[in-house]
Biopython code that builds the backbone (N, CA, C, O; Angstrom):
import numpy as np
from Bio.PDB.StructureBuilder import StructureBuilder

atoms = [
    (1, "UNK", "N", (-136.348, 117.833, -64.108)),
    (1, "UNK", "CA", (-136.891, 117.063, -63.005)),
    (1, "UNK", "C", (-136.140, 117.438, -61.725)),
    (1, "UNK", "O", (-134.939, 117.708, -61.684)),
    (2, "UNK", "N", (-137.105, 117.420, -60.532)),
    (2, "UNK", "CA", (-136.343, 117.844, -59.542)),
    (2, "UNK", "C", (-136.129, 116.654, -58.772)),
    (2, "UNK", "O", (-136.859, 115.673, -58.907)),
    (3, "UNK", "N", (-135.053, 116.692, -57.877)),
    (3, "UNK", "CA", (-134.666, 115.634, -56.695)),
    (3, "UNK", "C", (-134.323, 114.268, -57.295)),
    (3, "UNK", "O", (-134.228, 114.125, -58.514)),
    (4, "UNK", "N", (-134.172, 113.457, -56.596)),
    (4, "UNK", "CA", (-133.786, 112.002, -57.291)),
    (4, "UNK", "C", (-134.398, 111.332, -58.704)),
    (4, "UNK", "O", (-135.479, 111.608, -59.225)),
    (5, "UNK", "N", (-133.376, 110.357, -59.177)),
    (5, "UNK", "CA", (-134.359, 110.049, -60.163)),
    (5, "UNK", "C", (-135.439, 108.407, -59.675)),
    (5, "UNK", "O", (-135.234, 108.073, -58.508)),
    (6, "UNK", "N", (-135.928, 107.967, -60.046)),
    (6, "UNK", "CA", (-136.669, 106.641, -59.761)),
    (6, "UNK", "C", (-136.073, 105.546, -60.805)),
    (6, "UNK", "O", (-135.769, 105.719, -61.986)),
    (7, "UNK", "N", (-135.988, 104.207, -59.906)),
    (7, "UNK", "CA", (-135.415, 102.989, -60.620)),
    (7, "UNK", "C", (-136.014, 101.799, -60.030)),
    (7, "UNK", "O", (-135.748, 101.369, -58.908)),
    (8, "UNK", "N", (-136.966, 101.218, -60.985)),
    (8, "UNK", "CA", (-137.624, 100.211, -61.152)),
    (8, "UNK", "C", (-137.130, 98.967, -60.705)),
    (8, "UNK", "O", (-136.112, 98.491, -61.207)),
    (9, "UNK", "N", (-137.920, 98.244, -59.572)),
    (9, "UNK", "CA", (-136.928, 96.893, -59.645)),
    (9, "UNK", "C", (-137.867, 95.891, -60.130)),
    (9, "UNK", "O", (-139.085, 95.776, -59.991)),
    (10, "UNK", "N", (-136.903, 95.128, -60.792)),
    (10, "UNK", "CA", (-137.825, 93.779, -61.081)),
    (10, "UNK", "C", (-138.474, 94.225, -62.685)),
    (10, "UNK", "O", (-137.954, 94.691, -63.699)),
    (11, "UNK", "N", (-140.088, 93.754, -62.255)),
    (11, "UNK", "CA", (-141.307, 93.855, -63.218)),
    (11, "UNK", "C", (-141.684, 95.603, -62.677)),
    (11, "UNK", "O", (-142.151, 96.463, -63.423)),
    (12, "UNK", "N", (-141.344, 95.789, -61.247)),
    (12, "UNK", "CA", (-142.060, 97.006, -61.172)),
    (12, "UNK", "C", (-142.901, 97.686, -61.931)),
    (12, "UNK", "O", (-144.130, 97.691, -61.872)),
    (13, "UNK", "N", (-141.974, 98.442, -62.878)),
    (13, "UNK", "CA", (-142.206, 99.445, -63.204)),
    (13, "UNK", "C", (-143.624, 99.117, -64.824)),
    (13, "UNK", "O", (-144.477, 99.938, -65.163)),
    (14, "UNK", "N", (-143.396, 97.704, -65.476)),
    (14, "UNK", "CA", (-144.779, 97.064, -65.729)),
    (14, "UNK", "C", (-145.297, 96.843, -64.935)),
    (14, "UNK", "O", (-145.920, 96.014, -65.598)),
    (15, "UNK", "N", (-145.900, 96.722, -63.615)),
    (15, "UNK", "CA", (-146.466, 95.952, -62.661)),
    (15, "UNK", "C", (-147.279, 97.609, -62.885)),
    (15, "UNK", "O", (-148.436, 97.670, -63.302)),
    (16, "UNK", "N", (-146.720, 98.477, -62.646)),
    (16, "UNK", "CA", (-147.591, 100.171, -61.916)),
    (16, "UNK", "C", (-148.159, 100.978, -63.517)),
    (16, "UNK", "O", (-148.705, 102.057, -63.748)),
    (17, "UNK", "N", (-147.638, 99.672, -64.515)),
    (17, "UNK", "CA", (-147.796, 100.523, -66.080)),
    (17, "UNK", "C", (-149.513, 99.793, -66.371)),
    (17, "UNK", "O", (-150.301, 100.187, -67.231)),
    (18, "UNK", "N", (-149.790, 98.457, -65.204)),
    (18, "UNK", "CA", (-150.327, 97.272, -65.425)),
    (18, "UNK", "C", (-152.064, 98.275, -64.730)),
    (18, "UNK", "O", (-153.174, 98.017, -65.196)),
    (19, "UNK", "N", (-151.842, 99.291, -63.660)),
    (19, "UNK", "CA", (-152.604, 99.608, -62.639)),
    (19, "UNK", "C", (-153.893, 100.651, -63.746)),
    (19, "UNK", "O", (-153.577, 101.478, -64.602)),
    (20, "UNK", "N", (-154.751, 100.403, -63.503)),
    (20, "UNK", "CA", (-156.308, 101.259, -63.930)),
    (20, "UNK", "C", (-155.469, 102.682, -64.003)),
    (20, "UNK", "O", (-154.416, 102.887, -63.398)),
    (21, "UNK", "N", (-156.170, 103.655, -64.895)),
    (21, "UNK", "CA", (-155.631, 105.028, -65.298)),
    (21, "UNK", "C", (-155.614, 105.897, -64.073)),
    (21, "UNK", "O", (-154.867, 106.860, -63.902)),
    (22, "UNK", "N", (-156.608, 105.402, -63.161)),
    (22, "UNK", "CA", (-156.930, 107.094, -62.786)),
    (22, "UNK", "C", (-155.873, 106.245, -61.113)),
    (22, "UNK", "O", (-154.897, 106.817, -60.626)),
    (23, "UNK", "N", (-156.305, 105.174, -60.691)),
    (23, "UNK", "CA", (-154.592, 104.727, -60.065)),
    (23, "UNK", "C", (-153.186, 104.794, -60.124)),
    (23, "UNK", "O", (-152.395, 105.014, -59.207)),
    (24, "UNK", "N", (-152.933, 104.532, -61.551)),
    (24, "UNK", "CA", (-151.986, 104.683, -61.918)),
    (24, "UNK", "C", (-151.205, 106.861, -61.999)),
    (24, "UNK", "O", (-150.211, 107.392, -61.505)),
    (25, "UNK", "N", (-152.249, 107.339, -62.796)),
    (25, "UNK", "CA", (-151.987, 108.828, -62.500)),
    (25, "UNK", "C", (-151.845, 109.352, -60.539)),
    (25, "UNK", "O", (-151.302, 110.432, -60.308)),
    (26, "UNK", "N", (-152.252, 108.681, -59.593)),
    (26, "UNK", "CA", (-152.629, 108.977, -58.294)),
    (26, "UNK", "C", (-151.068, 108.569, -57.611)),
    (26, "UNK", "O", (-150.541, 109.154, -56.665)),
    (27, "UNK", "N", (-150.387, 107.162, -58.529)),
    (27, "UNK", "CA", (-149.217, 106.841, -57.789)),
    (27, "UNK", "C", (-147.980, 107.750, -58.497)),
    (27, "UNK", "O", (-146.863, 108.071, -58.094)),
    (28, "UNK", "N", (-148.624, 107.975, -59.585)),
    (28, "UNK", "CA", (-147.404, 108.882, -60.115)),
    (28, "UNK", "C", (-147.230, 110.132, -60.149)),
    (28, "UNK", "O", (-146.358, 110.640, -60.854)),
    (29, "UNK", "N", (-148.278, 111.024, -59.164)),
    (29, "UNK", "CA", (-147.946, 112.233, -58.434)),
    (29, "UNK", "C", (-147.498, 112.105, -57.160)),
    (29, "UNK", "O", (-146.996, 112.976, -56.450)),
    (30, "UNK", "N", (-147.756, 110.730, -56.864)),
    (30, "UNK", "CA", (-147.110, 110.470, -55.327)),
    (30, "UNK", "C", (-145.589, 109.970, -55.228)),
    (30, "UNK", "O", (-144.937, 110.088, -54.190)),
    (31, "UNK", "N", (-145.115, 109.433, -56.340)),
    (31, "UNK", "CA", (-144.043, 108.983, -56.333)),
    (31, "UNK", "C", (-143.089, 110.554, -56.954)),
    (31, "UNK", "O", (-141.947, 110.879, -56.628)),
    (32, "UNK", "N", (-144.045, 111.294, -57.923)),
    (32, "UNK", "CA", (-142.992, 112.591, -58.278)),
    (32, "UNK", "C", (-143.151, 113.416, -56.924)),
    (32, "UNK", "O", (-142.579, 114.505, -56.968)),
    (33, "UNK", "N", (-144.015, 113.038, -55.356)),
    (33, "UNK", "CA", (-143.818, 113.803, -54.666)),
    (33, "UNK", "C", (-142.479, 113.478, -53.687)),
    (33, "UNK", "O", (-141.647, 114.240, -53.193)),
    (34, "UNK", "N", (-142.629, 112.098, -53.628)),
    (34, "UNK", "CA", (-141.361, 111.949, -53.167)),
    (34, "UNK", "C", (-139.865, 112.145, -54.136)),
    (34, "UNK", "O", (-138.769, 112.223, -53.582)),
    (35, "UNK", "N", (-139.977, 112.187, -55.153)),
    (35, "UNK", "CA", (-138.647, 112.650, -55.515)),
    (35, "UNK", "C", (-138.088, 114.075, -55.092)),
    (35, "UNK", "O", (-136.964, 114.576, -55.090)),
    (36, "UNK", "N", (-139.524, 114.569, -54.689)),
    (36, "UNK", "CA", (-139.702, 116.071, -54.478)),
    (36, "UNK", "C", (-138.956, 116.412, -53.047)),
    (36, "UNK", "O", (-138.589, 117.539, -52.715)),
    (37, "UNK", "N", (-138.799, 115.154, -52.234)),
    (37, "UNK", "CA", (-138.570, 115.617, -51.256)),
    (37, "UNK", "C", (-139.286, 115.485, -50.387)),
    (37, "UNK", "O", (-139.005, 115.593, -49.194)),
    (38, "UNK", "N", (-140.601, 115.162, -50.989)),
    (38, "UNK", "CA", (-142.407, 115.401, -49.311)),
    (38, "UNK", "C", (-142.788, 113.896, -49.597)),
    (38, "UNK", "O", (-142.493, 113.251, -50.604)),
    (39, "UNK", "N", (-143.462, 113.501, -48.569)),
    (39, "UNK", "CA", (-144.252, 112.868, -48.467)),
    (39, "UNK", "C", (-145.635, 112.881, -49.542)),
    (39, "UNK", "O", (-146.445, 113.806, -49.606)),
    (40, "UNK", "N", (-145.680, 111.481, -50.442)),
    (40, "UNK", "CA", (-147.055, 111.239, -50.661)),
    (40, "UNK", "C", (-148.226, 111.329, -49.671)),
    (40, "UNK", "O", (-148.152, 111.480, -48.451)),
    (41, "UNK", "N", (-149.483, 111.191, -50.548)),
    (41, "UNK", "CA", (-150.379, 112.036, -49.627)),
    (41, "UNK", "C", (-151.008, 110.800, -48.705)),
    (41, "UNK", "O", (-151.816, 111.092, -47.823)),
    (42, "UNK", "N", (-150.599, 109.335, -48.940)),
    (42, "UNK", "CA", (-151.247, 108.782, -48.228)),
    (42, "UNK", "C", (-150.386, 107.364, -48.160)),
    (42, "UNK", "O", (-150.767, 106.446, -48.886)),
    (43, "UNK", "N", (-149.123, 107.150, -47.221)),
    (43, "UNK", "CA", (-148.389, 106.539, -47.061)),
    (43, "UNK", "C", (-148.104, 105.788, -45.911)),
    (43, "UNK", "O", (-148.592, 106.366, -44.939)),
    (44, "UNK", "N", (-147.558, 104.810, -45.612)),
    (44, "UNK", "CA", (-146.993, 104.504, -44.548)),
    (44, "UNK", "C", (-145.911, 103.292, -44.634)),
    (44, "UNK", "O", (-145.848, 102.419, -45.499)),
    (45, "UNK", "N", (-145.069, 103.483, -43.484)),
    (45, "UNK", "CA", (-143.764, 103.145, -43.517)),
    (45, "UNK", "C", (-143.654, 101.140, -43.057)),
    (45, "UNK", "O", (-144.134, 100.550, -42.089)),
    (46, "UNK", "N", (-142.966, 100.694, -44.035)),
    (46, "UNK", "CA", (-142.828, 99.332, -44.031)),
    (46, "UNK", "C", (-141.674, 98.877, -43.069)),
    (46, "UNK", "O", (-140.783, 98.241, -43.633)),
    (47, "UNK", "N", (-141.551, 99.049, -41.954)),
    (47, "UNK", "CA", (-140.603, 98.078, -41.473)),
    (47, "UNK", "C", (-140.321, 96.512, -41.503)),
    (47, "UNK", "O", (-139.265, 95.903, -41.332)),
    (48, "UNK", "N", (-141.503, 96.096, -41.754)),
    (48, "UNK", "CA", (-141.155, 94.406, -41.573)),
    (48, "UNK", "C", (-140.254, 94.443, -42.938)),
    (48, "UNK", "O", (-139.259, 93.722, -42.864)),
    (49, "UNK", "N", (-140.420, 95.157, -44.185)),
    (49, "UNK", "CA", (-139.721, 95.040, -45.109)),
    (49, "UNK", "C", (-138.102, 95.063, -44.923)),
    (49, "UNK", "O", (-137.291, 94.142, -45.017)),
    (50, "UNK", "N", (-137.884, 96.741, -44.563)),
    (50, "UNK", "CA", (-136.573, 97.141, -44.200)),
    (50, "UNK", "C", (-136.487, 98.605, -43.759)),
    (50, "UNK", "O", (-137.494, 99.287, -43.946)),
    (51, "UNK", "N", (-135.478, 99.143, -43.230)),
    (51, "UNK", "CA", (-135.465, 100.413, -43.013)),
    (51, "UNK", "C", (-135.714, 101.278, -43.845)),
    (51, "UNK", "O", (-135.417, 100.974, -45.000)),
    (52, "UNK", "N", (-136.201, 102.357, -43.668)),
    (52, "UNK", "CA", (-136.383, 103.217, -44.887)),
    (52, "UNK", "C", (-137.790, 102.662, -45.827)),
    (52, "UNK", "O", (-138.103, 103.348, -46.800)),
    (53, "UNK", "N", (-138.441, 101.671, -45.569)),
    (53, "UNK", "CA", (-139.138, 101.355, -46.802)),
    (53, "UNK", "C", (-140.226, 101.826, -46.655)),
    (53, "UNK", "O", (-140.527, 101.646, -45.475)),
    (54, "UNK", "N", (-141.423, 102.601, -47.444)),
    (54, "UNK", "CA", (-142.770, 103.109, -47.437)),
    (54, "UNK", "C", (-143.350, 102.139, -48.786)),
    (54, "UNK", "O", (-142.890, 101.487, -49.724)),
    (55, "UNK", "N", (-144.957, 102.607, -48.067)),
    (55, "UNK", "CA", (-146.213, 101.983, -49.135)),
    (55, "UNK", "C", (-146.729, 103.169, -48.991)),
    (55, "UNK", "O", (-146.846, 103.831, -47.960)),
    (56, "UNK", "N", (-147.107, 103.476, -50.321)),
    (56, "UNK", "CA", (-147.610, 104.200, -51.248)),
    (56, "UNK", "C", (-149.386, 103.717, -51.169)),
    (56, "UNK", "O", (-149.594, 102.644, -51.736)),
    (57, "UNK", "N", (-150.577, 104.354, -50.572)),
    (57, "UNK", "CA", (-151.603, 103.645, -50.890)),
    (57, "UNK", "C", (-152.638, 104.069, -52.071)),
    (57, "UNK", "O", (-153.208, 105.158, -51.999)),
    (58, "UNK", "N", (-152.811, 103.398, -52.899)),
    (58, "UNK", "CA", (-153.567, 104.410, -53.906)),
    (58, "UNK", "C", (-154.831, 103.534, -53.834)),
    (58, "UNK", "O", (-154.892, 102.361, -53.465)),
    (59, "UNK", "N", (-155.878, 104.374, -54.282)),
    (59, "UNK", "CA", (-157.624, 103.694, -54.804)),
    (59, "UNK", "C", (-157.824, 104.631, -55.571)),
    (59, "UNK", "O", (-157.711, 105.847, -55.722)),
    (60, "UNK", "N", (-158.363, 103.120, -56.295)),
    (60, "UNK", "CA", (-159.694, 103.604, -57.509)),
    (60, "UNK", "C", (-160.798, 103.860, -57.088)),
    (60, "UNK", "O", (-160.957, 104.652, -56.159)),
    (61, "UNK", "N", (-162.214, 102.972, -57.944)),
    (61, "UNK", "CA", (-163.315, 103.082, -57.691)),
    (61, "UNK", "C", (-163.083, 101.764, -57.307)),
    (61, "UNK", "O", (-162.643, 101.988, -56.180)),
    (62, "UNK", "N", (-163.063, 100.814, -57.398)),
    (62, "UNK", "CA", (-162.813, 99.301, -57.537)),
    (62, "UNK", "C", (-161.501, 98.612, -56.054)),
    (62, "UNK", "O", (-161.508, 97.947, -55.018)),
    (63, "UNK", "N", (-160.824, 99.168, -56.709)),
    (63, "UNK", "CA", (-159.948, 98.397, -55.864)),
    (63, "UNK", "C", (-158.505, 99.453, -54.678)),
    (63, "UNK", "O", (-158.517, 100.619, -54.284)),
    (64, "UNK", "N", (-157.599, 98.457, -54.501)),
    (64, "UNK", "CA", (-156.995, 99.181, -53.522)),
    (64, "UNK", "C", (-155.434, 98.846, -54.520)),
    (64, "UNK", "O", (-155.284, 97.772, -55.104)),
    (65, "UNK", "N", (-154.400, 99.953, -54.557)),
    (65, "UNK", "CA", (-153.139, 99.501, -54.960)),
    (65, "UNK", "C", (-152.062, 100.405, -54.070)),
    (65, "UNK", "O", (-152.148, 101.490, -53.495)),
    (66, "UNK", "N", (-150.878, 99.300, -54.262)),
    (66, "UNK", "CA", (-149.738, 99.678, -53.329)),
    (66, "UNK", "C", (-148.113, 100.099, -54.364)),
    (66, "UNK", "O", (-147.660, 99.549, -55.368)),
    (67, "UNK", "N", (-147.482, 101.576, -53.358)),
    (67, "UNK", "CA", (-146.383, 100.736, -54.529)),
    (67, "UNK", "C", (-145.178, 100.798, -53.639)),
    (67, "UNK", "O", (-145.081, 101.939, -53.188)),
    (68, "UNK", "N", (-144.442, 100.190, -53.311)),
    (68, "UNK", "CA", (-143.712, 99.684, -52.426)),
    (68, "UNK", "C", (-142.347, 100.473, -53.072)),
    (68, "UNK", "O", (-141.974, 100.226, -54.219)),
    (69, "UNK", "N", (-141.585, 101.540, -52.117)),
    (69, "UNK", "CA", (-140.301, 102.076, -52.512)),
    (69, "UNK", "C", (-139.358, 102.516, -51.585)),
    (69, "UNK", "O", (-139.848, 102.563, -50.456)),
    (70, "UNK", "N", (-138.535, 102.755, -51.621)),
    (70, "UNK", "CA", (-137.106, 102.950, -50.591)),
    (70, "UNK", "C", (-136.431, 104.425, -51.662)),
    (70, "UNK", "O", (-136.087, 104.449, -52.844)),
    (71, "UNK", "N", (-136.465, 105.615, -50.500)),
    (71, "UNK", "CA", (-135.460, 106.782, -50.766)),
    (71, "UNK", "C", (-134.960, 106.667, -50.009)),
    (71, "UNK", "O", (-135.627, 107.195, -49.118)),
    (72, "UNK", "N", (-133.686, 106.112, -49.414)),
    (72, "UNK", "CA", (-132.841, 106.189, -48.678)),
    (72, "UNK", "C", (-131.337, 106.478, -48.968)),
    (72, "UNK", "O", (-130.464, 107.171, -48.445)),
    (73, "UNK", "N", (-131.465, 105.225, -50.561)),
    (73, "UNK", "CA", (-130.452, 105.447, -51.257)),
    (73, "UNK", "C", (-129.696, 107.044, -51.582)),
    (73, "UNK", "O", (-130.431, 107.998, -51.326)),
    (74, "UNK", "N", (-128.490, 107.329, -52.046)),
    (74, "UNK", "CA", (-127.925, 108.184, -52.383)),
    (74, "UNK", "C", (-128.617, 108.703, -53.747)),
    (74, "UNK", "O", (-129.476, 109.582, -53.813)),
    (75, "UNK", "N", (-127.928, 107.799, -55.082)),
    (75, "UNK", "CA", (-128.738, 108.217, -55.832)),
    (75, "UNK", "C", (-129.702, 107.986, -56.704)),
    (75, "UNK", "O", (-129.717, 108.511, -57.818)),
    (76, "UNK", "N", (-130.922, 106.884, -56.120)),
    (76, "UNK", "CA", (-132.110, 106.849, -56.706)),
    (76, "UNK", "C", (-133.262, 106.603, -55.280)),
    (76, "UNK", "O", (-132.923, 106.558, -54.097)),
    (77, "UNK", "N", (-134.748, 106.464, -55.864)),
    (77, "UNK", "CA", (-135.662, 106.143, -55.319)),
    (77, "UNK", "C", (-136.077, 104.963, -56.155)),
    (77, "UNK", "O", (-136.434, 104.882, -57.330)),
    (78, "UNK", "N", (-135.907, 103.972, -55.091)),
    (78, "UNK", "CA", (-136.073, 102.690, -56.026)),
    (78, "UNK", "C", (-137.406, 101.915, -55.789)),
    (78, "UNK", "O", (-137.508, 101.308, -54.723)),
    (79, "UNK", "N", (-138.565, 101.872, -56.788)),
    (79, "UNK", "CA", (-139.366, 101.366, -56.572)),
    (79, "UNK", "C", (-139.719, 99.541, -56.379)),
    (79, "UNK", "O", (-140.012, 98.773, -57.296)),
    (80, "UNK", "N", (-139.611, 99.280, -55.251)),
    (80, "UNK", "CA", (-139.694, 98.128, -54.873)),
    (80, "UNK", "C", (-140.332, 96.834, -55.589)),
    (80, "UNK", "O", (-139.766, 95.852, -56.069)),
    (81, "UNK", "N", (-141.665, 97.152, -55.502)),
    (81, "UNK", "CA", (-143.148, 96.602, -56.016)),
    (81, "UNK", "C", (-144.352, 97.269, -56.186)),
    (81, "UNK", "O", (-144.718, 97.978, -55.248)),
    (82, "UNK", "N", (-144.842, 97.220, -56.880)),
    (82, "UNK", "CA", (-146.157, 97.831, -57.593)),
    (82, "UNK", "C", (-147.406, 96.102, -57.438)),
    (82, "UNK", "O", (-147.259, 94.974, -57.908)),
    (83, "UNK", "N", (-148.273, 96.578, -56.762)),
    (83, "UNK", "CA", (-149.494, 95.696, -56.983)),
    (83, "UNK", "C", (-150.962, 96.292, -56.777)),
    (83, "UNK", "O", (-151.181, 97.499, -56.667)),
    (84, "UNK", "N", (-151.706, 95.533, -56.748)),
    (84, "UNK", "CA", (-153.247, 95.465, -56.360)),
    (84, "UNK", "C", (-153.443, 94.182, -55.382)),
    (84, "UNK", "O", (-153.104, 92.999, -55.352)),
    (85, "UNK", "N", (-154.267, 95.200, -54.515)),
    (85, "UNK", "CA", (-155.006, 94.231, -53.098)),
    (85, "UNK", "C", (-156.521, 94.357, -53.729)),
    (85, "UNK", "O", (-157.269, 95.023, -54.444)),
    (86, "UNK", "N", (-156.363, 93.035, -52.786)),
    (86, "UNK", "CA", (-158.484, 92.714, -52.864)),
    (86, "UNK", "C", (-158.650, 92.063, -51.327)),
    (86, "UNK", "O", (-159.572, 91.252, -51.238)),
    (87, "UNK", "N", (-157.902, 92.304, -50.143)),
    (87, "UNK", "CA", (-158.287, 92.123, -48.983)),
    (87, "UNK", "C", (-157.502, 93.498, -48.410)),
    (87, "UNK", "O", (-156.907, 94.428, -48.955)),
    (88, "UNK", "N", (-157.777, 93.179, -47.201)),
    (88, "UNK", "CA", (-157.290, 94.399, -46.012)),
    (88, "UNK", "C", (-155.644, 94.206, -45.862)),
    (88, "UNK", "O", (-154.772, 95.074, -45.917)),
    (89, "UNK", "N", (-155.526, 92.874, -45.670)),
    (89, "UNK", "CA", (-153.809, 92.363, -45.521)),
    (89, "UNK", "C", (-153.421, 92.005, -46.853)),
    (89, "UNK", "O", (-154.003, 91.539, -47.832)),
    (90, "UNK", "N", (-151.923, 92.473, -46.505)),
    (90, "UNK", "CA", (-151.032, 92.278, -48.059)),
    (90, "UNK", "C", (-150.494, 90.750, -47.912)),
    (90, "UNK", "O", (-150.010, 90.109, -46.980)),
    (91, "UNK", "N", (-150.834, 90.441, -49.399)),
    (91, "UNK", "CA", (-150.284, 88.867, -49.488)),
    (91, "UNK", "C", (-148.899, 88.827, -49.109)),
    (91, "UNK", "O", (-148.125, 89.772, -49.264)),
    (92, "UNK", "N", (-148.547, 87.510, -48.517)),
    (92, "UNK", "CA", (-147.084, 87.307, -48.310)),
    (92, "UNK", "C", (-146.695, 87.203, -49.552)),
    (92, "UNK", "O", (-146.129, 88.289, -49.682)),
    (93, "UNK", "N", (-146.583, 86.624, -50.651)),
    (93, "UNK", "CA", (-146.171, 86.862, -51.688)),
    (93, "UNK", "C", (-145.673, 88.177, -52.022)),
    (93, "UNK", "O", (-144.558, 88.244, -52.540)),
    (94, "UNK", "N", (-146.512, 89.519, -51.745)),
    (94, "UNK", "CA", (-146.276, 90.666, -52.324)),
    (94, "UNK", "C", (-145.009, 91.109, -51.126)),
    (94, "UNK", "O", (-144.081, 91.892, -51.327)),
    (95, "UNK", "N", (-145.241, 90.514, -50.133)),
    (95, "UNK", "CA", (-144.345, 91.126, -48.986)),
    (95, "UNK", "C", (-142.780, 90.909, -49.572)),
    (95, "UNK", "O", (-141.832, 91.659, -49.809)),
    (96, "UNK", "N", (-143.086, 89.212, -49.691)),
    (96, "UNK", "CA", (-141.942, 88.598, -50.200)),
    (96, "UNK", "C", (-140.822, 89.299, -50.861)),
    (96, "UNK", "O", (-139.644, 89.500, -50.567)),
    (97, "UNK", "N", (-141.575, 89.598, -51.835)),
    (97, "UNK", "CA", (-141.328, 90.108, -53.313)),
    (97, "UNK", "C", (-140.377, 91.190, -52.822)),
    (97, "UNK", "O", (-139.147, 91.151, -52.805)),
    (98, "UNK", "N", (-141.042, 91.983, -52.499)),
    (98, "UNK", "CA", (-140.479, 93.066, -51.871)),
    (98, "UNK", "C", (-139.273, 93.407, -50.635)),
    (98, "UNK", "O", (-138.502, 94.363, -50.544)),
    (99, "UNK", "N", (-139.447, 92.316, -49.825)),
    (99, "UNK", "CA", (-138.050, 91.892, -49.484)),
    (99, "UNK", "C", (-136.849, 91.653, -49.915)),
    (99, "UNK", "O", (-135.850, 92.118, -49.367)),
    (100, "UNK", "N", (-136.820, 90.779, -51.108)),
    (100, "UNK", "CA", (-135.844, 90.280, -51.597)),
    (100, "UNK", "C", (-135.221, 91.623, -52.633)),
    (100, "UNK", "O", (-134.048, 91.723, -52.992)),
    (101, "UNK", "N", (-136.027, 92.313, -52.882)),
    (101, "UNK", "CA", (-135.633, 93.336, -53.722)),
    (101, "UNK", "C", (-134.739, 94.051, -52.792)),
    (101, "UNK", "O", (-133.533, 94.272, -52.902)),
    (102, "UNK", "N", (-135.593, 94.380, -51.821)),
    (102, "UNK", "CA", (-134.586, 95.041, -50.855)),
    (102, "UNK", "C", (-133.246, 94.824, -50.009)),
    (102, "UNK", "O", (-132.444, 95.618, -49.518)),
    (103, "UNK", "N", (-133.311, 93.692, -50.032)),
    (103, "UNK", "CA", (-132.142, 93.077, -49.295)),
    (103, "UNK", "C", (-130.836, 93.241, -50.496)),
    (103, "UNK", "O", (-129.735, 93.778, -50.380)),
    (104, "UNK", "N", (-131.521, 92.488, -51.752)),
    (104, "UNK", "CA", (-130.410, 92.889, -52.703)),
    (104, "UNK", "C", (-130.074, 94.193, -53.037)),
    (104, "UNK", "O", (-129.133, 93.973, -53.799)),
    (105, "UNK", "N", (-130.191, 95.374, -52.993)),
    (105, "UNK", "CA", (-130.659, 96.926, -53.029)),
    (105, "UNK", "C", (-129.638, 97.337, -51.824)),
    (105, "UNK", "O", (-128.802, 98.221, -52.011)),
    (106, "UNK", "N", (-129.775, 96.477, -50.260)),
    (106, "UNK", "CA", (-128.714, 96.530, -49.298)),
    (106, "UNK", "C", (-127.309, 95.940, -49.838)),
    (106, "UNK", "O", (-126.206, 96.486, -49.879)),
    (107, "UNK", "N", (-127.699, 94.682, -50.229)),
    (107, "UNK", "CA", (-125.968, 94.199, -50.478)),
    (107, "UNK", "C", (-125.850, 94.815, -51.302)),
    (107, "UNK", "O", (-124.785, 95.410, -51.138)),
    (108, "UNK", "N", (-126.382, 95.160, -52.367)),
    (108, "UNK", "CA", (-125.101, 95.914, -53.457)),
    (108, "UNK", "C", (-124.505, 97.615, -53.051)),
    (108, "UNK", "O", (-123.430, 98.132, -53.355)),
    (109, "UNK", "N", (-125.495, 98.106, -52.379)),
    (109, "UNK", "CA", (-124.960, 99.452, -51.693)),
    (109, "UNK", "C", (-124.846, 99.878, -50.507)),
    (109, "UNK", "O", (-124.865, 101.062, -50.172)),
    (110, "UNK", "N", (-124.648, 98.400, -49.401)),
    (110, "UNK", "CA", (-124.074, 97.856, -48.408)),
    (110, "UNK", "C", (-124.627, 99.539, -47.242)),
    (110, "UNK", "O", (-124.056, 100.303, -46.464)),
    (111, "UNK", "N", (-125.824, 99.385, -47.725)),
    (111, "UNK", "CA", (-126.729, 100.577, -46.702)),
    (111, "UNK", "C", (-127.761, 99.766, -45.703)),
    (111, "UNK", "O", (-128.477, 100.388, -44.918)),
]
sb = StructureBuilder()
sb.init_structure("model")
sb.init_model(0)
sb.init_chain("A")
sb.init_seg("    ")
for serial, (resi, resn, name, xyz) in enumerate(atoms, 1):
    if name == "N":
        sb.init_residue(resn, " ", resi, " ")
    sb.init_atom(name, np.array(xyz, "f"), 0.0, 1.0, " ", f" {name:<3s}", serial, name[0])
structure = sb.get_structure()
């Protein structure tokens, strides 16, 4: 494997095991692209979360899914949150979620 490895926070990594096949295969060439070093193919950067943080956007036929991760760290890419949307805006809940991961992710490696 090349470049960082990936580390699940939380449920994550069930949460993205939880996502439709052909979603689930779409986030996990996007997430081996960022270990790679590049940019997934269809991303954008979360500040209200924290520095460093990107969403991952994937679709099915059906629906819309996100997976929320931080490479900033030294040595992992830590996947934040994994969900599914059914509106345009992300629930505060999912925001939430994803905050708190991150903040703890800061205090323990005081980045």
């Amino acid at each position: 494997m090349n470049g960082k490895p990936l580390k699940f926070c939380g449920t994550s990594l069930d949460d993205l095991r939880s996502f439709p096949a052909t979603a689930r295969r779409r986030a996990g060439l996007a997430l081996s692209l960022v270990q790679a070093g590049e940019d997934p193919p269809d991303w954008k950067p979360m500040t209200a979360i924290g520095r460093g943080v990107r969403e991952i956007r994937v679709r099915d036929d059906k629906e819309a899914f996100r997976v929320i991760y931080v490479a900033k760290f030294e040595d992992a890419i830590y996947v934040l949150h994994c969900f599914g949307k059914k509106s345009q805006k992300t629930a505060r809940g999912d925001l939430e979620l994803a905050t708190r991961r991150y903040k703890y992710l800061v205090k323990e490696f005081g980045k």
